[in-house]
C-alpha positions as CSV (number, residue, x, y, z in Angstrom):
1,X,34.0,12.8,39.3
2,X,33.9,8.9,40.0
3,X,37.5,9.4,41.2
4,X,36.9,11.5,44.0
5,X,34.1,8.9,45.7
6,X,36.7,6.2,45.5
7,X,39.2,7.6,47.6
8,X,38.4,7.6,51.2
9,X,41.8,9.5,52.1
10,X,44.7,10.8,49.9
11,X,48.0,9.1,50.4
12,X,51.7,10.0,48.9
13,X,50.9,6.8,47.1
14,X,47.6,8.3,45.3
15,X,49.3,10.8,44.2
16,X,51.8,8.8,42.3
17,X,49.2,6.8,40.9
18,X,47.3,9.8,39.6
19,X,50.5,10.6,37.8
20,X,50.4,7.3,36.1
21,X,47.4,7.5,34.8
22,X,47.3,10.9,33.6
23,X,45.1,12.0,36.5
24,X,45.9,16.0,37.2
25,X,46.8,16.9,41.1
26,X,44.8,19.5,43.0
27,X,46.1,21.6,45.4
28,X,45.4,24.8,47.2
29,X,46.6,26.3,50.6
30,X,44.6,26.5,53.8
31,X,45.8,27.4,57.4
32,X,42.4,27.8,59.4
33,X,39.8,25.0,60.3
34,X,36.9,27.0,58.9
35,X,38.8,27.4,55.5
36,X,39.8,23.8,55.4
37,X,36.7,22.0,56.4
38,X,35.4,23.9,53.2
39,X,38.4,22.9,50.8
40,X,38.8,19.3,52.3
41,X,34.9,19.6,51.2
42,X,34.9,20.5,47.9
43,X,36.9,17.6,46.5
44,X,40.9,18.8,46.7
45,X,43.9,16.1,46.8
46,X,46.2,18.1,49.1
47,X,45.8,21.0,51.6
48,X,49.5,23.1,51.9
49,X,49.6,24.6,55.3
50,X,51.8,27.4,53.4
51,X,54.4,29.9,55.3
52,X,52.6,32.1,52.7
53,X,50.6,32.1,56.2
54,X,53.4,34.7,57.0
55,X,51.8,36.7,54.5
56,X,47.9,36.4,53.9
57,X,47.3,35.7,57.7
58,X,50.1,37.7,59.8
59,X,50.4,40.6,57.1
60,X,54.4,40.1,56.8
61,X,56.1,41.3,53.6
62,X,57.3,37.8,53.1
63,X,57.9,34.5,54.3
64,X,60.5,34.6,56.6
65,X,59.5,35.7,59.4
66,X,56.9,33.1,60.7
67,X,57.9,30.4,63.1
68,X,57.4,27.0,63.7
69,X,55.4,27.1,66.6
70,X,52.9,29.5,64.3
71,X,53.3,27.1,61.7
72,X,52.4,24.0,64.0
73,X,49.2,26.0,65.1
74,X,48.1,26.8,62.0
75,X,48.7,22.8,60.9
76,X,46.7,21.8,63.8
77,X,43.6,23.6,62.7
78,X,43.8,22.3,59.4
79,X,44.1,18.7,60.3
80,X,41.4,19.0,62.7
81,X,39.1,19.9,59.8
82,X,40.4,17.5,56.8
83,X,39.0,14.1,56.0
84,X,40.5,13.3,52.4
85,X,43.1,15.5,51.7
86,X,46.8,15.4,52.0
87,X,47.9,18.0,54.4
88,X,51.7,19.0,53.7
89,X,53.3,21.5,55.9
90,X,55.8,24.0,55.8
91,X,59.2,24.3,57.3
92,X,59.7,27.2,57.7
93,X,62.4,29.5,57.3
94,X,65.7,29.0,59.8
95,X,64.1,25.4,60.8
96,X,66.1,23.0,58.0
97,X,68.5,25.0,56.0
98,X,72.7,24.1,56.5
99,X,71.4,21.7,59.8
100,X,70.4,18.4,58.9
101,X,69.8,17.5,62.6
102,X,67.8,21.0,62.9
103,X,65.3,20.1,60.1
104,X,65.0,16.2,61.3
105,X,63.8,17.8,65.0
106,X,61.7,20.2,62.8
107,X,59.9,17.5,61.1
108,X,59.3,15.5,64.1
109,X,57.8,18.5,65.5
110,X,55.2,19.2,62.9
111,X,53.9,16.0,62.7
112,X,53.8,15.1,66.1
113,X,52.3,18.0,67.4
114,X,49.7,18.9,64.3
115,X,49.0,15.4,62.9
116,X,49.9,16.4,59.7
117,X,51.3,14.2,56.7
118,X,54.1,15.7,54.9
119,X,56.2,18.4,55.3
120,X,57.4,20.5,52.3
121,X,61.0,22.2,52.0
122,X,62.6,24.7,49.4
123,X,66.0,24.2,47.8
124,X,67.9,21.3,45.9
125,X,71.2,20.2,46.3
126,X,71.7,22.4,49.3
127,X,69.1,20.8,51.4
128,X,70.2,17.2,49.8
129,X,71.3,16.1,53.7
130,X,68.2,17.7,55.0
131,X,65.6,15.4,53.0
132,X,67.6,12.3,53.4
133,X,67.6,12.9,57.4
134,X,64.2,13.9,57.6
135,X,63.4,10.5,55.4
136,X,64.9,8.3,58.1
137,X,62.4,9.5,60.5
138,X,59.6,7.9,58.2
139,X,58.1,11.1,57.4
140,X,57.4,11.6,53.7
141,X,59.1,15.2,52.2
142,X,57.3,17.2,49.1
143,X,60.5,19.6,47.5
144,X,59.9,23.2,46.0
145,X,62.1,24.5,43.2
146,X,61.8,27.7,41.2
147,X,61.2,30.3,42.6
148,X,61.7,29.8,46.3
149,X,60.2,32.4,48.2
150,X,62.4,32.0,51.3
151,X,65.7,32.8,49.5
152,X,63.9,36.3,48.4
153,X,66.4,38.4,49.5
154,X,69.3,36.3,47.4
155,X,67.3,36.9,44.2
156,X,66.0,40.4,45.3
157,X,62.7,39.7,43.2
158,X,60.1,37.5,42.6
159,X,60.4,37.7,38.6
160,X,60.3,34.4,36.6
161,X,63.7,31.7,37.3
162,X,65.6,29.7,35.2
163,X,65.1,31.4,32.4
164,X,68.7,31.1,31.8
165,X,70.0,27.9,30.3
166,X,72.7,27.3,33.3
167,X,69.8,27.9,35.6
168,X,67.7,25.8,33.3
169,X,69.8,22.7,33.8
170,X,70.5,23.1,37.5
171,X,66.9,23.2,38.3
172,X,66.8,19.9,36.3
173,X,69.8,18.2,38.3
174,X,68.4,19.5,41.7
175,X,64.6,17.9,40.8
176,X,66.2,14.5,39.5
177,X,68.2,14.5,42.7
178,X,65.2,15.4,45.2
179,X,63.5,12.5,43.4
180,X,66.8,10.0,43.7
181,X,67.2,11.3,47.9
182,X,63.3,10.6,48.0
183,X,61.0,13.3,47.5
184,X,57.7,12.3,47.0
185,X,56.5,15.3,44.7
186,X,57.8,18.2,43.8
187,X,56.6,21.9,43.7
188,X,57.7,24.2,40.5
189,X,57.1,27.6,41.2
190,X,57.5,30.3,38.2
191,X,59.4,28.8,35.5
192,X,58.9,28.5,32.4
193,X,56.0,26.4,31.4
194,X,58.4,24.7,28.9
195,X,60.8,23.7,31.2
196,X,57.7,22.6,34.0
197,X,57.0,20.2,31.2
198,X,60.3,18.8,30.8
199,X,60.9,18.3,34.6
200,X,57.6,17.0,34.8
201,X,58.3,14.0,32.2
202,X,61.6,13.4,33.4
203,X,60.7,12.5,36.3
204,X,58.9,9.4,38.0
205,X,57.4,11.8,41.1
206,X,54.3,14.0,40.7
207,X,55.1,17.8,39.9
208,X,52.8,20.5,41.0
209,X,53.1,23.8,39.4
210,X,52.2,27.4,40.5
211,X,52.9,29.5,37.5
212,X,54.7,26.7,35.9
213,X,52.2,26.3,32.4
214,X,50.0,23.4,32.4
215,X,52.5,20.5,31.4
216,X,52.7,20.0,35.4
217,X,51.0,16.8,37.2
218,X,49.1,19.0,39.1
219,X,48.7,23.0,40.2
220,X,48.5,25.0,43.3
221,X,47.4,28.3,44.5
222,X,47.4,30.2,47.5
223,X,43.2,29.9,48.4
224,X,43.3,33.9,49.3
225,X,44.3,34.8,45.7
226,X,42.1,32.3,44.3
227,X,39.0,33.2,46.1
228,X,40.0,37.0,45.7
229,X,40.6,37.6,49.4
230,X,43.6,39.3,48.6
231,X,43.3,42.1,46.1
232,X,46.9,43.7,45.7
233,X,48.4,40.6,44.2
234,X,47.7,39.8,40.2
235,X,50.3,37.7,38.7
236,X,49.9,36.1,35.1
237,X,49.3,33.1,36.7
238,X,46.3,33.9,38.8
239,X,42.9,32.8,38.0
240,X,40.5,34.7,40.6
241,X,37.5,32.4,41.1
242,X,35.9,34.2,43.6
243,X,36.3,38.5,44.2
244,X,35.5,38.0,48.6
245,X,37.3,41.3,48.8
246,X,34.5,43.1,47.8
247,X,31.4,40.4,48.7
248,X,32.6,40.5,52.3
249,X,33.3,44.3,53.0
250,X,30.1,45.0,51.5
251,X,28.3,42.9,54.0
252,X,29.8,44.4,56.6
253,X,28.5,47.9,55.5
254,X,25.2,46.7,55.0
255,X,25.5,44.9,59.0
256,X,26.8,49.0,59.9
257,X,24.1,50.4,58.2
258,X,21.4,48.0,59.5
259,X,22.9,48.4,63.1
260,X,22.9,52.2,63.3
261,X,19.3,52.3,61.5
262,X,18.0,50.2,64.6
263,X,17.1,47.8,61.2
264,X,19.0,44.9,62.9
265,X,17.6,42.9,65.0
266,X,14.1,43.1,64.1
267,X,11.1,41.3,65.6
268,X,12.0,37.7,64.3
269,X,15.8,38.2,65.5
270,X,15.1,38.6,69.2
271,X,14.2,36.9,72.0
């Protein structure tokens, strides 16, 4: 634990040197002050203000939907609360893909207006132009391969990717590249865990997986599945720590009952 009282504030650069020296990444999403003063709290390396958002907090299907002025709000509250962690934001959909100039404004936007310190995009090759712009501008850019959640609808599922060798090897030629245009880490979502492994030592940036085994340089999950929040979602790669789901609506019915049984407030709770 000697590590975490060292570091006043998590850089790009800290994370690098955790990957030298064998040092595993934290990371888990948050996208309200209350939840991130708590998470920045409890020791993690890097908050993702995720466009999972679209999901956990605006009740979407998926990801596509949310926008960036949602995404800059939600940012905002997050800085506001963090005092070690990284904070990487999402672009969201229709803000970076096929317009370079379009995902340099993007950028600017997000860290201007929510003080964040990264921005995170999804894609390889595709978005090569995108990362490279967005690097002139200073600002540092995380990449997210896999399964990409954005491109849903071209996959039509969210089952396992690269499976397939010719997948296999593209996913490995678009994460080399991300790291040769200047990625700083890289996200593997959902592929195999001996592939995540491979990736992982081929390359001189930090990988952090979500359903990616534990040869990674560091793991993530959405904090709602984690702390059991959400109840419908149970992939293989879920660990619940926490079932809130249940915890939280039972002490609402207990607040109902005592309400309508006059039980609360009683003598001490009044004025």
């Amino acid at each position: 634990m000697s590590v975490h009282k060292e570091i006043k504030r998590i850089t790009t650069h800290t994370l690098l040197e955790f990957k030298q020296t064998g040092v595993k990444i934290s990371m888990l999403t948050a996208y309200d002050f209350s939840m991130a003063r708590i998470i920045d709290g409890g020791g993690i390396d890097v908050i993702l203000v995720g466009d999972s958002a679209s999901n956990v907090m605006a009740g979407h299907e998926t990801t596509l939907p949310i926008t960036l002025n949602e995404m800059i709000y939600h940012a905002s509250s997050v800085v506001r609360a963090v005092n070690r962690a990284l904070v990487v934001v999402d672009l969201p959909f229709g803000t970076y893909q096929g317009n370079s100039k379009l995902a340099l404004e993007s950028a600017i936007r997000i860290m201007k207006e929510s003080g964040a310190h990264a921005v995170k995009l999804e894609g390889g090759a595709e978005i090569r132009e995108s990362v490279e712009r967005i690097l002139t501008a200073g600002i540092p850019v995380m990449g997210h391969l896999g399964l990409t959640p954005q491109s849903i609808y071209k996959f039509g599922t969210y089952t396992v990717r690269a499976k397939e060798e010719a997948e296999a090897t593209k996913l490995m030629e678009d994460a080399l590249l991300l790291e040769k245009s200047g990625c700083f880490a890289l996200v593997l979502e959902k592929i195999p865990a001996k592939l995540a492994g491979e990736v992982s030592k081929a390359l001189h940036i930090p990988t952090i997986g979500i359903g990616a085994g534990g040869g990674t340089d560091g793991q993530v999950l959405v904090s709602h599945d984690m702390l059991g929040i959400t109840k419908e979602f149970k992939p293989r790669f879920l660990r619940r720590y926490l079932n809130l789901y249940d915890e939280v609506q039972n002490a609402v019915k207990q607040y109902v009952d005592d309400v309508k049984s006059r039980n609360f407030p009683n003598e001490q709770e009044q004025y």
